[in-house]
Residue frames relative to the residue before (quaternion, step in Angstrom):
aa qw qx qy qz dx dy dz
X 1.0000 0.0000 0.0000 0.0000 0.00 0.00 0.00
X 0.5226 -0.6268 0.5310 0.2279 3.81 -1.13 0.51
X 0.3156 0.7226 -0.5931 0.1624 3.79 -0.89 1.11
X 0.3225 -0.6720 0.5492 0.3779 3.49 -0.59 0.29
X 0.3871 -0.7380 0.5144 -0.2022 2.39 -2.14 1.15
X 0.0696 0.8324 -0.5445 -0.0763 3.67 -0.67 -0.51
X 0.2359 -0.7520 0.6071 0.1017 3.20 -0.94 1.07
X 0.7934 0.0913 -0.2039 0.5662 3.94 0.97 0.06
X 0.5191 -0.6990 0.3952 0.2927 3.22 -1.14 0.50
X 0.3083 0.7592 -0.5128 0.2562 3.75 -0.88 0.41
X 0.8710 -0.1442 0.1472 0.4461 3.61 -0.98 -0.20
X 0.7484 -0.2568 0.4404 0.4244 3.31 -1.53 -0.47
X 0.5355 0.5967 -0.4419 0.4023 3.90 1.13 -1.34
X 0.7561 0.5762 -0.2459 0.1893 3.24 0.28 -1.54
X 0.5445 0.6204 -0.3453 0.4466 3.61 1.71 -0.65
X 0.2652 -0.7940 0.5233 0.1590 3.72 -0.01 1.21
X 0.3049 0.8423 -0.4283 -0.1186 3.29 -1.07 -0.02
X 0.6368 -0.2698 -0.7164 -0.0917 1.74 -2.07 1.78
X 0.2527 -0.7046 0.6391 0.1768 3.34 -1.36 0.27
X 0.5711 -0.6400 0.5057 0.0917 3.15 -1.28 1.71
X 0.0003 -0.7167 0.6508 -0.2506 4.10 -0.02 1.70
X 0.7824 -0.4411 0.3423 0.2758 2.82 -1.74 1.03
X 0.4026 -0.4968 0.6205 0.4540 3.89 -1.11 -0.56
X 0.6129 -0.5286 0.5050 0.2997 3.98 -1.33 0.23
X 0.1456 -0.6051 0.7784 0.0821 3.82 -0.83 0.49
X 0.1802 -0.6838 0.7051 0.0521 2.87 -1.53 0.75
X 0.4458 -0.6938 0.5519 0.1240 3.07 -1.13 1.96
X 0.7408 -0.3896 0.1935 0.5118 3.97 -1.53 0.76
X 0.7871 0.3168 -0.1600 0.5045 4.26 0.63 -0.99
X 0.5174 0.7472 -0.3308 0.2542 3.56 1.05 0.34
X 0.0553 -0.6937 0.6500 0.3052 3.89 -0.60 0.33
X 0.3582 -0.5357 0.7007 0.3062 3.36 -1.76 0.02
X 0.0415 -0.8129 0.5768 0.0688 3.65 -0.91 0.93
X 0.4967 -0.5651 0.6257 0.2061 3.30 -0.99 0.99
X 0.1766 0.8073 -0.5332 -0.1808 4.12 -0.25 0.64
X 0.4493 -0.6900 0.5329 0.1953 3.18 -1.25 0.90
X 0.7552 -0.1100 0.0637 0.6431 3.89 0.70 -0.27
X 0.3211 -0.7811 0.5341 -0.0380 3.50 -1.67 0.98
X 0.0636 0.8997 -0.4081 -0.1411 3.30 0.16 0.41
X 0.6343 -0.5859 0.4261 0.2696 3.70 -1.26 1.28
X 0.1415 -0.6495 0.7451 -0.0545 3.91 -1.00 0.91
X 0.7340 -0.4760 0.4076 0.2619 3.30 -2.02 -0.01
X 0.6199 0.6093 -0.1648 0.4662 2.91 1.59 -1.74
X 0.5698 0.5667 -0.3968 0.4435 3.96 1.03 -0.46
X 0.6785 0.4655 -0.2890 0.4892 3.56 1.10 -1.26
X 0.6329 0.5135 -0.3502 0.4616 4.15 1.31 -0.38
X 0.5686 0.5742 -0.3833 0.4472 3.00 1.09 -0.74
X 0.6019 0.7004 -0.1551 0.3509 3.49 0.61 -1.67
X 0.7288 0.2334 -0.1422 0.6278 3.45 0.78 -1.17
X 0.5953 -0.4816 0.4644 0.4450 4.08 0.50 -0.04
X 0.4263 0.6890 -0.5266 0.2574 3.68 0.02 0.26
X 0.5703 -0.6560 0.4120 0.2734 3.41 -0.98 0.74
X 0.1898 0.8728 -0.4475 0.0455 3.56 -0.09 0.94
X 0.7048 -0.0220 0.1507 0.6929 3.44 1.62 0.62
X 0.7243 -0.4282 0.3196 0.4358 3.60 -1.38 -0.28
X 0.5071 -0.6009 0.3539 0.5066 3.54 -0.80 0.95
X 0.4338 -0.6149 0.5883 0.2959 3.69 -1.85 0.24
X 0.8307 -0.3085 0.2104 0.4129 3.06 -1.71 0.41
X 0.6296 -0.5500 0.3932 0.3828 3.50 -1.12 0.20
X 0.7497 -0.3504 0.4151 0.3781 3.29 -1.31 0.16
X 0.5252 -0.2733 -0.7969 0.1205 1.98 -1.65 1.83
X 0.3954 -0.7293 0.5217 0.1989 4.16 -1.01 1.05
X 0.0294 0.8527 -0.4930 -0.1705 2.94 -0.84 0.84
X 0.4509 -0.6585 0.5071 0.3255 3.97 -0.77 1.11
X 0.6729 0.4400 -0.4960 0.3280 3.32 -2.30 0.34
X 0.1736 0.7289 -0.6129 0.2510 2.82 -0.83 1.57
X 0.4283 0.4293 -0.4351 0.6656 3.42 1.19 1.86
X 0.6952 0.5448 -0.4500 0.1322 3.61 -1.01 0.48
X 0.4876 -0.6033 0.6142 0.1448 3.67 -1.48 0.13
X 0.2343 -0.8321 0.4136 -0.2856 2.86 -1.36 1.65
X 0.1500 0.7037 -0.6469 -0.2527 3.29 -1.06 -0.69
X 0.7001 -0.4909 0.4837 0.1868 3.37 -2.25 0.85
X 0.2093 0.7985 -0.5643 0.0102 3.08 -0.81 1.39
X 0.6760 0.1616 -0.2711 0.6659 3.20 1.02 0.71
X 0.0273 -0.8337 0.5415 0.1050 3.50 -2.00 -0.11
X 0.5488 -0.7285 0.3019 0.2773 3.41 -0.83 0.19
X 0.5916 -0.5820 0.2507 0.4984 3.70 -0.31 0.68
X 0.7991 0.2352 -0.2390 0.4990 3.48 0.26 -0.49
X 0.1354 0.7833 -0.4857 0.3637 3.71 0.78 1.30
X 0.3941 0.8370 -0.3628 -0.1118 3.63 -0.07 0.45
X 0.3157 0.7664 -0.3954 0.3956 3.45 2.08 -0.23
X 0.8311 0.3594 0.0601 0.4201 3.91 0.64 -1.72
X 0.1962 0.7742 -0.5922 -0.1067 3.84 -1.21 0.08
X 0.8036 -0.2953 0.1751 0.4862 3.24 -1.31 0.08
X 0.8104 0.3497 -0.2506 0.3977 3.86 -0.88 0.69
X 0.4159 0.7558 -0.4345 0.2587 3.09 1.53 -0.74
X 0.0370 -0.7410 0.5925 0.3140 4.02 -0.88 -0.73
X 0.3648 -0.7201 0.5819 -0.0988 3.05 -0.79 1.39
X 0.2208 0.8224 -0.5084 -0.1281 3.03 -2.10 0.40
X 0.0828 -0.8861 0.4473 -0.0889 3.96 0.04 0.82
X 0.3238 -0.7543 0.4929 0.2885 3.30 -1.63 0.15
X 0.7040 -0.5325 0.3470 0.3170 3.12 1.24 0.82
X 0.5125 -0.5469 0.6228 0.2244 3.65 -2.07 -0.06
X 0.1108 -0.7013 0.6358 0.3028 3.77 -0.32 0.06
X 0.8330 0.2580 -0.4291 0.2354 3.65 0.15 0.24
X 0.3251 0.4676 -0.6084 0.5527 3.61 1.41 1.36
X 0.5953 -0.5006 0.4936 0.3891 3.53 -1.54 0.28
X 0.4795 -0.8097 0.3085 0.1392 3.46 -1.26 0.83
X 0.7152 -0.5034 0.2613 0.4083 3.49 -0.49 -0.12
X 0.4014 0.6381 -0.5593 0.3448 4.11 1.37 0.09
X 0.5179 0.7714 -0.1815 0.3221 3.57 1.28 0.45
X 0.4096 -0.7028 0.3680 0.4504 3.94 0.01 0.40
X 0.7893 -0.1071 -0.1044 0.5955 3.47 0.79 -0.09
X 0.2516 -0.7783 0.5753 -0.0084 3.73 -1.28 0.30
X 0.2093 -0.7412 0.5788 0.2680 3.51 -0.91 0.96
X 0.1002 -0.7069 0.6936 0.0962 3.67 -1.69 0.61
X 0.6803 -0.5456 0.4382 0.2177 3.24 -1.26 0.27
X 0.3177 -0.7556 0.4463 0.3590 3.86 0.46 0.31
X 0.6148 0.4807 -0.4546 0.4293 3.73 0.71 -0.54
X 0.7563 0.3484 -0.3108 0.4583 4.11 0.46 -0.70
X 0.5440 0.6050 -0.4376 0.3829 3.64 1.20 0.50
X 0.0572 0.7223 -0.6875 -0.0489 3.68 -1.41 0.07
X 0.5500 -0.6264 0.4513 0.3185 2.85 -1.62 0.86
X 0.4597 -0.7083 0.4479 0.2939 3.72 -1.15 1.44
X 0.6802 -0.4117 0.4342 0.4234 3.59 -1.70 1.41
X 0.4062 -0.7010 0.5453 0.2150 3.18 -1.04 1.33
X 0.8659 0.3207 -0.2236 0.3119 3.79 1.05 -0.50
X 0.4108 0.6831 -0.3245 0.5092 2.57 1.59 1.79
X 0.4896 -0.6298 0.5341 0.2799 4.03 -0.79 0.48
X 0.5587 -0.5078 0.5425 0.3684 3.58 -1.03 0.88
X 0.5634 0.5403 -0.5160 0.3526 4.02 0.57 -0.64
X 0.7266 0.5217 -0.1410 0.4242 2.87 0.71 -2.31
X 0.5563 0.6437 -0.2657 0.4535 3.49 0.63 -0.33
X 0.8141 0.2731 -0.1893 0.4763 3.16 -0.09 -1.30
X 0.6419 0.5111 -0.3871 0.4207 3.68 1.28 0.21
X 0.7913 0.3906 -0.2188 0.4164 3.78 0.94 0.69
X 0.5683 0.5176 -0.5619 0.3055 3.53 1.30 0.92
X 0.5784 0.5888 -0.4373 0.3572 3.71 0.64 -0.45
X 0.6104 0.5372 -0.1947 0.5485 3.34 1.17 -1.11
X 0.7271 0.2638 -0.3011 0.5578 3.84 0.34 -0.39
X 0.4170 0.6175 -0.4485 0.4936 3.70 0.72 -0.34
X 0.8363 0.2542 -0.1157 0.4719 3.49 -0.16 -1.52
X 0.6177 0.3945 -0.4237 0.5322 4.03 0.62 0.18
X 0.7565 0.3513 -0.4098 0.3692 3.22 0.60 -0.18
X 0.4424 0.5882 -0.4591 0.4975 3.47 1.02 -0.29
X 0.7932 0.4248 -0.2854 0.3300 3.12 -0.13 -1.36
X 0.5512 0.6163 -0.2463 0.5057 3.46 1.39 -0.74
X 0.8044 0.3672 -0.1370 0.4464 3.47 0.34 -1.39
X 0.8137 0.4379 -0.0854 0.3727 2.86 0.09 -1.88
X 0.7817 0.4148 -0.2045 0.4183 3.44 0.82 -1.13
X 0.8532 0.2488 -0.0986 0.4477 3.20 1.25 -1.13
X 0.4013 -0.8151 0.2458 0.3377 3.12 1.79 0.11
X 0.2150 0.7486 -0.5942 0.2005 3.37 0.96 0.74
X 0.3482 -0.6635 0.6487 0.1332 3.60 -1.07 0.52
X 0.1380 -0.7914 0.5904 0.0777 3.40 -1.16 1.52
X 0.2692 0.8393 -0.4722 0.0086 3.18 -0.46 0.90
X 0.7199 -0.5647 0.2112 0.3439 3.45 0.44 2.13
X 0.5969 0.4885 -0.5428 0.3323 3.66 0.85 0.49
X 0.6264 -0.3805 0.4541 0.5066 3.43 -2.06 -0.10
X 0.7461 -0.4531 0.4114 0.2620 3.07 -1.77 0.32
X 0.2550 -0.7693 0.5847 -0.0363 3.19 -0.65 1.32
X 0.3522 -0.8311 0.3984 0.1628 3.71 1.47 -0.50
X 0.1973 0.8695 -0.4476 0.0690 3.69 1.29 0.15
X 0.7217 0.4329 0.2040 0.5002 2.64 1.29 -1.93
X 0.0954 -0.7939 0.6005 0.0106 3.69 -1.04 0.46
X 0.0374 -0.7377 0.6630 -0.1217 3.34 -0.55 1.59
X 0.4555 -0.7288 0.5106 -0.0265 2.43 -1.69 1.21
X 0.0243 -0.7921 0.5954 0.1324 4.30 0.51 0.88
X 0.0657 0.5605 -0.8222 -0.0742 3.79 -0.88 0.27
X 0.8648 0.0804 -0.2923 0.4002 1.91 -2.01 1.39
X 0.2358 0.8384 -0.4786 0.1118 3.85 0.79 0.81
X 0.5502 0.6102 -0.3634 0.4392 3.76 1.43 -0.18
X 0.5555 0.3961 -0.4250 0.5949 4.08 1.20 -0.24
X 0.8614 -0.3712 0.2350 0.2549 2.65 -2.46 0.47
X 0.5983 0.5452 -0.2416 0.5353 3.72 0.63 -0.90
X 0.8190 0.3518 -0.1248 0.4358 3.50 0.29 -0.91
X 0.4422 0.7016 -0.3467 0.4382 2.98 1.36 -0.23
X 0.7998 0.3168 0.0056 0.5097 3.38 0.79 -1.88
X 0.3434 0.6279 -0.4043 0.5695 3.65 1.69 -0.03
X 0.7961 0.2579 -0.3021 0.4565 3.74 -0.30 -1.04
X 0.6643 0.5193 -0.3570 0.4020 3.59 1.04 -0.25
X 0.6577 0.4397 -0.2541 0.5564 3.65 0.87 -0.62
X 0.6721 0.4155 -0.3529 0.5011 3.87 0.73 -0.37
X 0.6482 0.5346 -0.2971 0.4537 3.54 1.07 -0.74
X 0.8342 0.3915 -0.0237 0.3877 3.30 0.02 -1.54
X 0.7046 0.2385 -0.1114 0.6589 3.77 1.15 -0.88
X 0.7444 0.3471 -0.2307 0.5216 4.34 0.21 -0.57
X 0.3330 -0.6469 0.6315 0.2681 4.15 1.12 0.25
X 0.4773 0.5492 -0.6174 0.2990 3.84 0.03 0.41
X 0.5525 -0.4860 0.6407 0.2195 3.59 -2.47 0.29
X 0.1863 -0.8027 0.5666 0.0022 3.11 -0.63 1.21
X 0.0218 -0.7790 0.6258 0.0312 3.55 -0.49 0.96
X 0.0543 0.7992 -0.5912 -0.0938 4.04 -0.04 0.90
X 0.2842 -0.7596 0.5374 0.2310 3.55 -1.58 0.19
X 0.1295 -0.7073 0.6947 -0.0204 4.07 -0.30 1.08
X 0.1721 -0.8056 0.5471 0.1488 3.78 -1.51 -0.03
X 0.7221 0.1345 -0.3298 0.5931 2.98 1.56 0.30
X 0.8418 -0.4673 0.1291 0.2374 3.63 -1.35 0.33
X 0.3836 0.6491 -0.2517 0.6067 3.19 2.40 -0.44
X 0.7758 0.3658 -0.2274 0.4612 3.09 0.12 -1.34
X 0.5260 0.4995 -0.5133 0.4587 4.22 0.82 -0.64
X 0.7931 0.4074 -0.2501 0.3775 3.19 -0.13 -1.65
X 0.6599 0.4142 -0.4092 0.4749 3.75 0.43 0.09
X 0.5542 0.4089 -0.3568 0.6312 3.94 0.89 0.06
X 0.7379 0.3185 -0.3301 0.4951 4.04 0.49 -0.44
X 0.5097 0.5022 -0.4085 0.5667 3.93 1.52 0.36
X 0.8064 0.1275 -0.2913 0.4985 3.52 0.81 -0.28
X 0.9039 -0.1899 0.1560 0.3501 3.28 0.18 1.28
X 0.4719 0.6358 -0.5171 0.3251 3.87 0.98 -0.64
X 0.3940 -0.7314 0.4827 0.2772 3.70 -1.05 0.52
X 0.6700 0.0798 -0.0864 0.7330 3.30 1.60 -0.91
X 0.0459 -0.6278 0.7304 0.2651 3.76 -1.55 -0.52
X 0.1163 -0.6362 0.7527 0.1226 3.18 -1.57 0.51
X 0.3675 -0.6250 0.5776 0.3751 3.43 -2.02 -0.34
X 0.5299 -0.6609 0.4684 0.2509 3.08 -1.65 1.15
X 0.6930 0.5403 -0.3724 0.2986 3.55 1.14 -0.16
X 0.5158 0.5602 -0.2008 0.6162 3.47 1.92 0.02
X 0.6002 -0.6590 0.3602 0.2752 3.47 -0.78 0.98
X 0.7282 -0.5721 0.3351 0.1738 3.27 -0.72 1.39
X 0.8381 0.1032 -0.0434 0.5339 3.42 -0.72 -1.31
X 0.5643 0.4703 -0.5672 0.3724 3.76 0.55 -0.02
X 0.4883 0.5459 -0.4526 0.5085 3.87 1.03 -0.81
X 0.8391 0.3446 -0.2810 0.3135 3.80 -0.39 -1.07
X 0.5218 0.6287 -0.4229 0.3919 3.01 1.47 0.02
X 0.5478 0.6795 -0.2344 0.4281 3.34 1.66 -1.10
X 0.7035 0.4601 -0.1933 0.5060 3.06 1.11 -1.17
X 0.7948 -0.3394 0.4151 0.2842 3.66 0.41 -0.47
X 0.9321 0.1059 -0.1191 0.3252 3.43 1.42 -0.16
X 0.4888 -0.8046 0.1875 0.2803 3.26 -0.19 0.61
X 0.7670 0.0849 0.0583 0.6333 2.90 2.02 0.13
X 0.1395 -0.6754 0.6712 0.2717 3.72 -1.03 0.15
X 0.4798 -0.6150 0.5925 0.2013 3.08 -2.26 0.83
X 0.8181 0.3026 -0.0922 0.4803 3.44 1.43 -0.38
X 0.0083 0.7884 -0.5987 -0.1411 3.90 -0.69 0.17
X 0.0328 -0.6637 0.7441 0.0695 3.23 -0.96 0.23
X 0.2644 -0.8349 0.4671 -0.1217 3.82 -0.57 2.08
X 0.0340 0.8918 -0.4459 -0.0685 3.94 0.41 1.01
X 0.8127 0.2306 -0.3310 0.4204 3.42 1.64 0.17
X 0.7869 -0.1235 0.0841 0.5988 3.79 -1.00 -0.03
X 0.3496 -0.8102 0.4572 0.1111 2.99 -1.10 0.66
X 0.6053 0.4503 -0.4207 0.5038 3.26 1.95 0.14
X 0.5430 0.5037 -0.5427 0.3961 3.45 0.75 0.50
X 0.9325 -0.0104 -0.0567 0.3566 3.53 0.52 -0.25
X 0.0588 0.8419 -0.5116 0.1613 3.06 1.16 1.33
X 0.5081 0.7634 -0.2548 0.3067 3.32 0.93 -1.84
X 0.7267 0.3990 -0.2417 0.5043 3.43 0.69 -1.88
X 0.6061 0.5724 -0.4288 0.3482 3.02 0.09 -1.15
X 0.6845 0.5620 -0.2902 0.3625 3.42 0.13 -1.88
X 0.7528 0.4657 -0.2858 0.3671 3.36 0.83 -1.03
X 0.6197 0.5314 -0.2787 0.5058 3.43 1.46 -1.50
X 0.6270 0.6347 -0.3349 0.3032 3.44 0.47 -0.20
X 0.4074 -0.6708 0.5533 0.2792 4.27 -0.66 0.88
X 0.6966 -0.4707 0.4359 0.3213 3.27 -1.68 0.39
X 0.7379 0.1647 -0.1540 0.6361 4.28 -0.66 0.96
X 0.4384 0.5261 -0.7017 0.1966 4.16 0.66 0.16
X 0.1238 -0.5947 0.7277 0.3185 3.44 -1.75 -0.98
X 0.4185 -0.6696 0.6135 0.0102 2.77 -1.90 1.59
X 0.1229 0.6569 -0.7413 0.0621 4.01 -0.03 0.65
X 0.2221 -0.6030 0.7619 -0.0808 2.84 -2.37 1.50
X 0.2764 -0.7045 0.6263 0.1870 3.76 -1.34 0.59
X 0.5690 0.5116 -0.4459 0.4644 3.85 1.27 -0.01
X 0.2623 -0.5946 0.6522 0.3902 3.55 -1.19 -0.02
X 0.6074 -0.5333 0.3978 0.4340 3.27 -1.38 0.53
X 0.3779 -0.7114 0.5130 0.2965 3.17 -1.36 -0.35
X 0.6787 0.1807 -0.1050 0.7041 3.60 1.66 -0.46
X 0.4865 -0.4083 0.5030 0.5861 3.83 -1.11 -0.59
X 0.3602 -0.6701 0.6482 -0.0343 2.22 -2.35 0.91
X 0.2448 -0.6156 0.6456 0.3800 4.44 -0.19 1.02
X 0.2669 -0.6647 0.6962 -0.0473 2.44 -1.99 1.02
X 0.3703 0.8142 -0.3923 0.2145 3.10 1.81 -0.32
X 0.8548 0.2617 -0.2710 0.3568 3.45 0.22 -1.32
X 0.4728 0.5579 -0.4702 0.4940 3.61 1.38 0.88
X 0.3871 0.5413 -0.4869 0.5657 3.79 1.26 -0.09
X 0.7293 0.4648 -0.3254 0.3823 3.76 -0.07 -1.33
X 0.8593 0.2971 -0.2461 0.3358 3.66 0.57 -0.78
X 0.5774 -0.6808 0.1840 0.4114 2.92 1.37 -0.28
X 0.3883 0.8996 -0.1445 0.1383 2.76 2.02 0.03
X 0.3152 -0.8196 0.3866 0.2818 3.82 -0.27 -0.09
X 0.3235 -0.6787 0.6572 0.0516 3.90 -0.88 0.69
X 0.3070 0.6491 -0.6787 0.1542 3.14 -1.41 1.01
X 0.4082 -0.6863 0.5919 0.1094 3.46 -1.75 0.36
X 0.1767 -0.7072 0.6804 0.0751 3.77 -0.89 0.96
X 0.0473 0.7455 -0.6643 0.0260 3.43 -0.92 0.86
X 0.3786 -0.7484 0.5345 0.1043 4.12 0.50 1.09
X 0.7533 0.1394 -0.4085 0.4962 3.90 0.65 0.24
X 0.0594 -0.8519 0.4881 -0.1803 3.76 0.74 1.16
X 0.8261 0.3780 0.0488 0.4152 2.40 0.08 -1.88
X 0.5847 0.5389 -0.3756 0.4760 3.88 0.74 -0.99
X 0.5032 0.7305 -0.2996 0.3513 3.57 1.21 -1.94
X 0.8293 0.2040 0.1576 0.4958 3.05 -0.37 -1.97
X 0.6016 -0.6342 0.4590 0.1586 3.67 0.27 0.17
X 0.3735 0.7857 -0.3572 0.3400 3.13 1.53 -0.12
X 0.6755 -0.4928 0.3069 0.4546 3.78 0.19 1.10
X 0.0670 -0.8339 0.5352 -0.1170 2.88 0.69 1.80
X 0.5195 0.6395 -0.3873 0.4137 3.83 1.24 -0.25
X 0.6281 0.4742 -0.3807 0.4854 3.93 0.96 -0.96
X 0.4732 0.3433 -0.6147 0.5295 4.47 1.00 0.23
X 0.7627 0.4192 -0.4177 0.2610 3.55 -0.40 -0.38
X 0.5952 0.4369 -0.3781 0.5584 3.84 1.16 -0.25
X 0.6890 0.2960 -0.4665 0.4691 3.77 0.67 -0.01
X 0.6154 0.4001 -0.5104 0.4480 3.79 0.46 -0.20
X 0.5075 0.5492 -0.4801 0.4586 3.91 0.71 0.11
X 0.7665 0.3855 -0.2153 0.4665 3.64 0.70 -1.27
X 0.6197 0.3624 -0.3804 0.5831 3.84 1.12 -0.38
X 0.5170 0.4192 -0.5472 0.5075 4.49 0.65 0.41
X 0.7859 0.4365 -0.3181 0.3010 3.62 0.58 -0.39
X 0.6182 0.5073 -0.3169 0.5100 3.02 1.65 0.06
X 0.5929 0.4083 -0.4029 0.5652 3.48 1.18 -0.27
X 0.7683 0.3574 -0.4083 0.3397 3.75 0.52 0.55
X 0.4957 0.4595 -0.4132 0.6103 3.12 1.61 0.35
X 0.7119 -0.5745 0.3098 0.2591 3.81 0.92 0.22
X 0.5348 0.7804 -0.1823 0.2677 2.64 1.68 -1.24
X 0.6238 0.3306 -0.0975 0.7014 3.34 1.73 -1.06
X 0.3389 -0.6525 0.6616 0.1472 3.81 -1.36 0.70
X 0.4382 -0.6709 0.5498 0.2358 3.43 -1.16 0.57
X 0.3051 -0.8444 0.4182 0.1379 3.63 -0.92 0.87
X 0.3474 0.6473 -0.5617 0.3805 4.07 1.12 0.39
X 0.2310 -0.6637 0.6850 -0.1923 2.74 -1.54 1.10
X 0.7653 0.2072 0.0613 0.6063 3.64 0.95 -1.04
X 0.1963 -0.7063 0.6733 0.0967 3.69 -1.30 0.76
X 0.2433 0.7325 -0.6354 0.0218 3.65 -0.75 -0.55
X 0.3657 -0.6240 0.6430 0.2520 3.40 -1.16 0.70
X 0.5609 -0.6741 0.3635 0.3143 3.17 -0.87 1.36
X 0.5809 0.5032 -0.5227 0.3689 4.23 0.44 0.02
X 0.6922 0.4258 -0.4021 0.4217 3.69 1.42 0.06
X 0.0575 -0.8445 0.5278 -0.0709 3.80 0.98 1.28
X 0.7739 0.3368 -0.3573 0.3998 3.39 0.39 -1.13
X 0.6130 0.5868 -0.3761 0.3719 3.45 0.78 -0.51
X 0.5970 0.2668 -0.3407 0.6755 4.02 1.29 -0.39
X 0.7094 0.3725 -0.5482 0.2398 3.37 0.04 0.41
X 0.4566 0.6436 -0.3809 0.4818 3.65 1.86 -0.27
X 0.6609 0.5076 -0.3486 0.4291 3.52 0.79 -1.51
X 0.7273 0.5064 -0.2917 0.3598 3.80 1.22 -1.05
X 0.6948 0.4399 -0.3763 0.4268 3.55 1.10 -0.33
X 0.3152 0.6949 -0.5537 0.3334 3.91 1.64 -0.63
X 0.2637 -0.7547 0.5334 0.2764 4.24 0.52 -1.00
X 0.6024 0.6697 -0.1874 0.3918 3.20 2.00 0.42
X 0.5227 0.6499 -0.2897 0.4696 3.34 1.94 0.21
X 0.4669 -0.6585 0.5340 0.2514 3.30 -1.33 1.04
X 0.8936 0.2056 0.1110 0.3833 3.47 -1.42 -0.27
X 0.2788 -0.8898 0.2330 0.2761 3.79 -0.03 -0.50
X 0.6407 -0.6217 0.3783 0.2449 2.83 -1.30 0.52
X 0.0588 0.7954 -0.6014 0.0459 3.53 -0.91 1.04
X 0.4757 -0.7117 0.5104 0.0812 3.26 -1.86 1.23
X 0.4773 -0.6842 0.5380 0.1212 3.28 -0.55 1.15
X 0.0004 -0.7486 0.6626 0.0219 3.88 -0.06 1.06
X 0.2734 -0.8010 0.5301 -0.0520 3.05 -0.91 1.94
X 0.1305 -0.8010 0.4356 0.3894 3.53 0.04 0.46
């Protein structure tokens, strides 16, 4: 079958295309998915250059993508959630080869069946991203979704609320957790696309922090939810932040980080990393019951789709340039032509 590839790491250059790769075998809990569209993530551009992003993938030739939407054309004996025809959608394992790929094996536990009143495009642009807001939401910080309007208890912070993660963060904390959503965009594209899904306020992340929220009304947030390095802008945070908030981040750090003036408030730190669970086994079935519960909300409306970009999938390097610029809204997804 035809998928792009790379036999060395490095830029965008390096994403061949196409390159002639086995067909998928499905292991005993596996579907084999036919994928109709793929959508681009940070972790594709880490992968790409050799960066640690989990357990090493398959050998050479590697293939990237670990977002997309489908349908079942094969399975594994002990398969029992899925069959053949089904349409499907997931973000996959980063250490099984990925989906930049005519078809692709997944695990049946990190699958769900795709929002019926969605396109395989639109689709394949919201499990990794909803995967990792909700963790980071639920699991880590223990907000409690429970499908009502905003009640505002709480104040959460989305940096960086105009990318893919953040995108579906201000939506799941707003719209389903009744929380106050303060996101942060720096230019005017990027505001007005966080105040389309729902942001109560936006500030800019290049402009001191808690003086902005002061503008707005507060004196602090009880929550953050962090989408870039954390030694560039722990510091603020720490400060903009109320006594008992929690800061969760999806970057690993790159250097140490004071914790000090979290010691003082009592505050908690933690990290969401959305291929956890696949990794380690780690009830790898509870990603599939939330991509089930975040397809029913994008068909009750309740959730907004998040594409922005199309590309037929032979223009990879080009969504993967547009994806490192750090200047794209929402995301970009690849039409897998057959």
């Amino acid at each position: 079958m035809r998928a792009i590839a790379q036999t060395l790491h490095g830029g965008p250059e390096v994403l061949q295309v196409f390159v002639d790769v086995p067909e998928p075998e499905p292991g005993p809990r596996d579907l084999v998915v036919r994928v109709h569209a793929t959508a681009t993530n940070p972790v594709d551009t880490k992968v790409r250059r050799g960066g640690a992003a989990g357990s090493p993938v398959a050998a050479p030739p590697l293939v990237l993508g670990w977002d997309a939407s489908g349908v079942v054309t094969a399975t594994g004996p002990e398969v029992t959630r899925f069959r053949v025809g089904d349409e499907v959608y997931f973000a996959g394992d980063v250490s099984r080869p990925g989906s930049y790929a005519e078809s692709v094996a997944v695990d049946e536990r990190i699958v769900a069946h795709r929002p019926r009143t969605l396109s395989h495009l639109d689709a394949a642009a919201i499990p990794l991203t909803a995967l990792t807001a909700w963790e980071a939401l639920v699991e880590n910080m223990g907000v409690i979704p429970t499908d009502h309007s905003p009640e505002h208890a709480r104040t959460l912070l989305v940096v960086g609320g105009a990318g893919g993660v953040g995108s579906m963060a201000i939506q799941i904390a707003q719209q389903v957790c009744g929380l106050r959503v303060i996101a942060t965009a720096s230019r005017p594209e990027s505001a007005a696309w966080c105040t389309r899904l729902g942001a109560d306020a936006v500030i800019d992340h290049t402009k001191p922090l808690l003086d902005q929220l002061r503008q707005h009304g507060d004196d602090g947030v009880d929550l953050v939810l962090n989408t870039v390095q954390p030694t560039q802008n722990l510091a603020q945070l720490l400060e903009a932040v109320r006594p008992f908030a929690h800061v969760c981040g999806i970057v690993a750090p790159n250097g140490p980080l004071d914790l000090g003036p979290l010691f003082r408030k009592r505050g908690h730190i933690s990290f969401e990393y959305m291929f956890t669970r696949p990794l380690f086994a780690a009830d790898p079935s509870r990603q599939g019951e939330i991509l089930a519960r975040v397809a029913d909300l994008l068909d009750q409306g309740v959730l907004l789709p998040t594409r922005t970009t199309t590309m037929p999938w032979d223009q990879v390097q080009a969504a993967h340039r547009l994806l490192e610029t750090g200047r794209s809204v929402g995301k970009t997804v690849l039409e897998v032509v057959p």
